[in-house]
C-alpha positions as CSV (number, residue, x, y, z in Angstrom):
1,X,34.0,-11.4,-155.1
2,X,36.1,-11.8,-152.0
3,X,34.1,-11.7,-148.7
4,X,34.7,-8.3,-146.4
5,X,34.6,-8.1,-142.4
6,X,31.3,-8.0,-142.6
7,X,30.2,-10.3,-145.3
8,X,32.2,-13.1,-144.0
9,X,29.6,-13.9,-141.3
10,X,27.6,-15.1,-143.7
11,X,29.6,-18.6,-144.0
12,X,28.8,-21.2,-141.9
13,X,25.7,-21.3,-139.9
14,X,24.5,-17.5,-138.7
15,X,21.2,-17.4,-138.2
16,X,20.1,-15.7,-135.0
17,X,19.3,-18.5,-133.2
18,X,22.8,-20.0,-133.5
19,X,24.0,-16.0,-132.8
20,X,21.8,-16.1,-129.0
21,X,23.3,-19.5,-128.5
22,X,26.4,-18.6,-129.7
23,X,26.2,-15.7,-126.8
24,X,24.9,-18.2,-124.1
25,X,28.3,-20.7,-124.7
26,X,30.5,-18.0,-124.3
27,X,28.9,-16.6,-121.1
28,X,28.3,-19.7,-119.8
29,X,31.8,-21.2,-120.9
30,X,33.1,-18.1,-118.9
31,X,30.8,-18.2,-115.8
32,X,32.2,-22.2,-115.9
33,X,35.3,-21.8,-115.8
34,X,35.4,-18.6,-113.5
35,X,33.4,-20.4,-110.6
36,X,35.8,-22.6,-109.0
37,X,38.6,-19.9,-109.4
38,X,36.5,-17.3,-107.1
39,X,36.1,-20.4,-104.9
40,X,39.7,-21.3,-104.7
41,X,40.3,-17.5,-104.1
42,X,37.7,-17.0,-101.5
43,X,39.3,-20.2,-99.6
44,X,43.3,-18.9,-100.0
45,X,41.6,-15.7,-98.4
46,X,39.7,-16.9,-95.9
47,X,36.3,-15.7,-96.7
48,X,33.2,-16.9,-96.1
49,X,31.5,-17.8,-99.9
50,X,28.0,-17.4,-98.4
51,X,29.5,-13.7,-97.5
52,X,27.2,-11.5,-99.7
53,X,30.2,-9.5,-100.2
54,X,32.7,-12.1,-101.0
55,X,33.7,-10.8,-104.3
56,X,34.2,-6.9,-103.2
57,X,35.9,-8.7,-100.3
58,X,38.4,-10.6,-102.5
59,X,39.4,-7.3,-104.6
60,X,39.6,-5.3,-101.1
61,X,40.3,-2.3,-103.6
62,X,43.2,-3.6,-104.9
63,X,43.5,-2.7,-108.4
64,X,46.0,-4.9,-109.0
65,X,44.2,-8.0,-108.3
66,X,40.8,-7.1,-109.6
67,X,43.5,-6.3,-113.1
68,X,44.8,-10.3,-112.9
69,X,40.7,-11.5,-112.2
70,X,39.8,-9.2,-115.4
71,X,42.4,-11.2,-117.5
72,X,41.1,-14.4,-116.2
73,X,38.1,-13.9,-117.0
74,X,39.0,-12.6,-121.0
75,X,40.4,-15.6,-121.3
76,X,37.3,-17.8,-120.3
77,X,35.6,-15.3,-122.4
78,X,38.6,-16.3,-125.9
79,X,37.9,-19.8,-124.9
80,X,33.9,-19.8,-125.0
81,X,33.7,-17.5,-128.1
82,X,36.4,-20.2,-129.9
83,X,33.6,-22.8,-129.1
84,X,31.0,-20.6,-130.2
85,X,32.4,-19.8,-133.4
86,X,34.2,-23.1,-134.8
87,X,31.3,-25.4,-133.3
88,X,28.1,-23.5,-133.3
89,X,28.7,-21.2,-136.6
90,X,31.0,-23.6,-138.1
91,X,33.9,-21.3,-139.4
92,X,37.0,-20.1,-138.4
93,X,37.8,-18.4,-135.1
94,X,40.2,-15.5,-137.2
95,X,37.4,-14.4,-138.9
96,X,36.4,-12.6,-136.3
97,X,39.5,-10.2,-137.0
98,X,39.9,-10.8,-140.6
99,X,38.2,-11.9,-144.0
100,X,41.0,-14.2,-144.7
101,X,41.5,-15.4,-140.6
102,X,44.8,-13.9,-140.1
103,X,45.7,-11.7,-137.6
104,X,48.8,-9.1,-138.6
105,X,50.1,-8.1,-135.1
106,X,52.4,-5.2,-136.9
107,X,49.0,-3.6,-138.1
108,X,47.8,-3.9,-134.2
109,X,51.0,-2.0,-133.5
110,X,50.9,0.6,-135.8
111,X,47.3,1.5,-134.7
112,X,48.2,1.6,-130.6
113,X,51.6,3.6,-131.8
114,X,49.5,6.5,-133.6
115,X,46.4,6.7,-131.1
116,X,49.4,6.5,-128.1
117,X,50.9,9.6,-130.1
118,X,47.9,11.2,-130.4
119,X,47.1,10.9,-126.3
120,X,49.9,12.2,-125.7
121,X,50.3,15.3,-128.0
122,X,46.6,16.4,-127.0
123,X,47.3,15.7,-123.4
124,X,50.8,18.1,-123.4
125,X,48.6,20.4,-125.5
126,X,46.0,20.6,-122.7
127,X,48.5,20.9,-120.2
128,X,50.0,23.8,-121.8
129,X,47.0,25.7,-121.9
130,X,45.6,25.3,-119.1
131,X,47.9,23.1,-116.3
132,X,45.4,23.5,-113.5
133,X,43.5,20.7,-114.7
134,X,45.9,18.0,-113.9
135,X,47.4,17.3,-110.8
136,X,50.3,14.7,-110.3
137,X,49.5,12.0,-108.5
138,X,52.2,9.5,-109.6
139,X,53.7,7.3,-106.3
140,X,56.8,5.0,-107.5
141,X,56.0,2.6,-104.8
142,X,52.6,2.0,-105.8
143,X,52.4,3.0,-109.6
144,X,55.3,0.7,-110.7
145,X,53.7,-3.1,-109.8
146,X,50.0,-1.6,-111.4
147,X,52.0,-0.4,-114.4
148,X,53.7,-3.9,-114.9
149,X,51.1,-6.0,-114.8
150,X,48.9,-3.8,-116.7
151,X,51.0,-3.9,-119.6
152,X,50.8,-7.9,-119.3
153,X,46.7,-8.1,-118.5
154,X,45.3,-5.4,-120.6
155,X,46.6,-6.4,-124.1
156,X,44.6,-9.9,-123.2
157,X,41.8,-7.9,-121.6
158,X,41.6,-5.7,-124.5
159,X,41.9,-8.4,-127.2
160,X,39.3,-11.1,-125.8
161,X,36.4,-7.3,-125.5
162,X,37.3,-6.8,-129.0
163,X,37.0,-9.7,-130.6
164,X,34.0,-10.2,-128.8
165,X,32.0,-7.0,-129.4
166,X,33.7,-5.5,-132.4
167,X,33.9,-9.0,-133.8
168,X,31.4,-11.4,-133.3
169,X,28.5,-9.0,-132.2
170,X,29.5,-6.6,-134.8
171,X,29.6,-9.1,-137.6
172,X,26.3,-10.3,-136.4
173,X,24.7,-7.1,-136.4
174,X,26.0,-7.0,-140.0
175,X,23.5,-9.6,-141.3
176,X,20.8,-7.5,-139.8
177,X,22.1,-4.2,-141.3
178,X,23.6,-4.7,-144.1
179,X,24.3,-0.8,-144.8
180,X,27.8,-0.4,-144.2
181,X,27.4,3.6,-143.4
182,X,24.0,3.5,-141.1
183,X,25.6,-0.1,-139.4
184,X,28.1,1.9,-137.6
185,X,25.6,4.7,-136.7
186,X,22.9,2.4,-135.5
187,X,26.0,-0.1,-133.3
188,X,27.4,3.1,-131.9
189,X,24.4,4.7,-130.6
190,X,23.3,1.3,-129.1
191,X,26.9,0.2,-127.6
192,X,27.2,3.8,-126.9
193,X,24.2,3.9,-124.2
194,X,24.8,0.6,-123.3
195,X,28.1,1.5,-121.4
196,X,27.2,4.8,-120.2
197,X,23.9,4.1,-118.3
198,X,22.9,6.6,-115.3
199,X,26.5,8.9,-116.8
200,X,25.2,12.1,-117.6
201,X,24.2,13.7,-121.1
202,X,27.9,15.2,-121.8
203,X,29.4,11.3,-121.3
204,X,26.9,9.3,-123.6
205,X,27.5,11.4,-126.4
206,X,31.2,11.3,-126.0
207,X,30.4,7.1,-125.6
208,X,28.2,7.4,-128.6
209,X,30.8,9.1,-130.8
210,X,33.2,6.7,-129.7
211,X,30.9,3.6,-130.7
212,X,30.5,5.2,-134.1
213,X,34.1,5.4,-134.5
214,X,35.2,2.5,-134.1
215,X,32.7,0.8,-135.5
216,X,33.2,2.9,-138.6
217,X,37.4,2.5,-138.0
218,X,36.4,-1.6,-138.6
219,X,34.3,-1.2,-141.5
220,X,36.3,1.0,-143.2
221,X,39.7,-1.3,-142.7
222,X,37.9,-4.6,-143.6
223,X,39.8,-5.9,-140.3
224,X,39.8,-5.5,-136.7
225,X,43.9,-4.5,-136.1
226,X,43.6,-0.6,-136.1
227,X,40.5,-0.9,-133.8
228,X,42.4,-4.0,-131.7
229,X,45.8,-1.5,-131.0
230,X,43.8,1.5,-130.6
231,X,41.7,0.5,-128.0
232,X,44.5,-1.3,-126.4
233,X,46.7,2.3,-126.2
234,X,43.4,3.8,-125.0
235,X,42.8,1.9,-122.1
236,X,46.5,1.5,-121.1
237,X,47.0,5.5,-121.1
238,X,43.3,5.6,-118.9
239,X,44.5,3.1,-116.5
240,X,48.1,3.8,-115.8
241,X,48.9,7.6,-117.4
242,X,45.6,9.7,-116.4
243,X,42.6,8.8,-114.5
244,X,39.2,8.6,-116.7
245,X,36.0,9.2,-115.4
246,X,34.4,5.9,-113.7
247,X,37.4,3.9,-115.0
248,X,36.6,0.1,-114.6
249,X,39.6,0.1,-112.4
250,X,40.4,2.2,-110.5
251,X,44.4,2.2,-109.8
252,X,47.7,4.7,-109.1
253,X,47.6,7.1,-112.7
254,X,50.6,9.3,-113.0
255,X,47.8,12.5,-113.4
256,X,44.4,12.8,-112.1
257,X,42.4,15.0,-114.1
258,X,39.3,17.4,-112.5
259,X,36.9,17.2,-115.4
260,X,33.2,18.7,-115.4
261,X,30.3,19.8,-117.4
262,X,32.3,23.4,-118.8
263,X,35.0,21.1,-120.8
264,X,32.7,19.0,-122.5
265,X,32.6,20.5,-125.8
266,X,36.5,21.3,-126.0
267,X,37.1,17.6,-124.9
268,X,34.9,16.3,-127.6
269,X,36.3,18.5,-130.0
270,X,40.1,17.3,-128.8
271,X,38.0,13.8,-129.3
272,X,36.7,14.8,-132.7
273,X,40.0,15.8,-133.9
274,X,42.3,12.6,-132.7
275,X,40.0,10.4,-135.0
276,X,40.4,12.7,-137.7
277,X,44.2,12.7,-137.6
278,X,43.9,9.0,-136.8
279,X,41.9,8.5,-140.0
280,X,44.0,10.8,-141.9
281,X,47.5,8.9,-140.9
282,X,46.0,5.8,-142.2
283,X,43.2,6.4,-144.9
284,X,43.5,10.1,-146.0
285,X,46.5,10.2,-148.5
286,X,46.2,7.8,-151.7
287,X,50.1,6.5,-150.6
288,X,49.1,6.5,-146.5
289,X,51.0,5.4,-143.6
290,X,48.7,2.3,-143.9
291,X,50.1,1.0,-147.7
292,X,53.7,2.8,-147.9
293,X,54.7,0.8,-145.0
294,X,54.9,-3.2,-146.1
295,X,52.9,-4.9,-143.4
């Protein structure tokens, strides 16, 4: 029987003492490496390292920079999970995307393509109905620089999160739950209220649902890709297209959006229904997008 995502953890050496070590390399690979490049930053701009606000000195606010120290540091992040996982677990690194340690990029593709679509048809949608909620924010001057080196940071940023939590730590929590329906459920509540501690009620459970999804969008696809491209589109359209709530930066959008407590059940509903259309493109038909297509 051929291994799945899940059951492909169980090669090499996984128990959980080799799993918290496995989490203390990467971290500590990461912190390594990041040290002497917040030095060497604090010395080009002249401040003080014993400043107890040296490293919201360094950003200043400037999304741009704190979008080049985010890449930086998901690539220390790559570079201790590829020690982790060859030298501690003792198996391939690509089997934290794939049962057979491959990667197919035009998979990733397809999957930021259709959740991109998807953005942007319920976002025109939205506007249509009721315009008031946006308002345009976009500057030329200041959008164009964020936009470019977005779209050269946040396919790293995006790749070294995934691999990381939807690879390794789900595939971990997979030899603890070995129920591939409940696994997502019990990772998405978890993950879920993980990221959205002190947001209010109507934000975890749109975090929660999230979790669950993709989770579930992994499981189901026996590989990371789909998750990989759609989480890519996601945060690309969040950063540079239309501000999210406490976005993790905070840079020029194109839109800025007034959200509050009275939209939160059409917003998880528009939420509800992308996955559904995004399951439907690539699961729902016996010939889907996902098979009539040659990858």
């Amino acid at each position: 029987m051929n291994p799945t995502f899940l059951t492909i953890a169980r090669q090499g050496r996984n128990g959980w003492k080799r799993y918290l070590l496995g989490i203390v390399i990467t971290y500590g690979i990461t912190i390594t490496i990041m040290v002497p490049l917040v030095l060497a930053s604090a010395y080009i701009l002249g401040i003080p390292i014993d400043n107890p606000n040296a490293s919201d000195l360094m950003l200043n606010g400037n999304p741009i920079r704190s979008m080049v120290s985010g890449g930086l540091v998901s690539i220390a992040l790559v570079l201790g999970l590829f020690l982790a996982v060859t030298r501690v677990h003792k198996r391939k690194f690509m089997t934290l995307v794939s049962p057979d340690a491959t990667i197919n990029w035009l998979r990733v593709f397809k999957g930021f393509i259709v959740w991109l679509g998807l953005r942007g048809v319920s976002f025109s949608v939205w506007y249509l109905i009721s315009p008031s909620l946006f308002s345009l924010t976009f500057n030329l001057s200041e959008w164009l620089p964020f936009a470019f080196v977005a779209l050269i940071f946040v396919p790293i940023i995006s790749l070294a999160a995934n691999i990381f939590i939807l690879g390794y730590l789900l595939q971990g929590s997979g030899l603890l739950i070995r129920h591939p329906l409940l696994l997502p459920i019990v990772w998405g509540f978890v993950l879920g209220s993980l990221s959205n501690i002190g947001d209010s009620p109507e934000y975890w459970i749109r975090g929660v649902f999230y979790a669950v999804f993709l989770a579930w969008l992994v499981i189901k696809d026996n590989r990371l890709e789909l998750a990989l491209g759609l989480q890519t589109a996601e945060q690309l359209y969040s950063l540079i297209f239309i501000s999210s709530p406490n976005p993790a930066i905070e840079g020029p959008t194109v839109f800025n959006i007034f959200d509050s407590a009275d939209l939160f059940l059409p917003a998880l509903a528009t939420m509800a229904l992308r996955a559904g259309l995004f399951y439907f493109i690539f699961f729902g038909r016996r010939k889907n997008l996902s098979t009539s297509i040659p990858d």
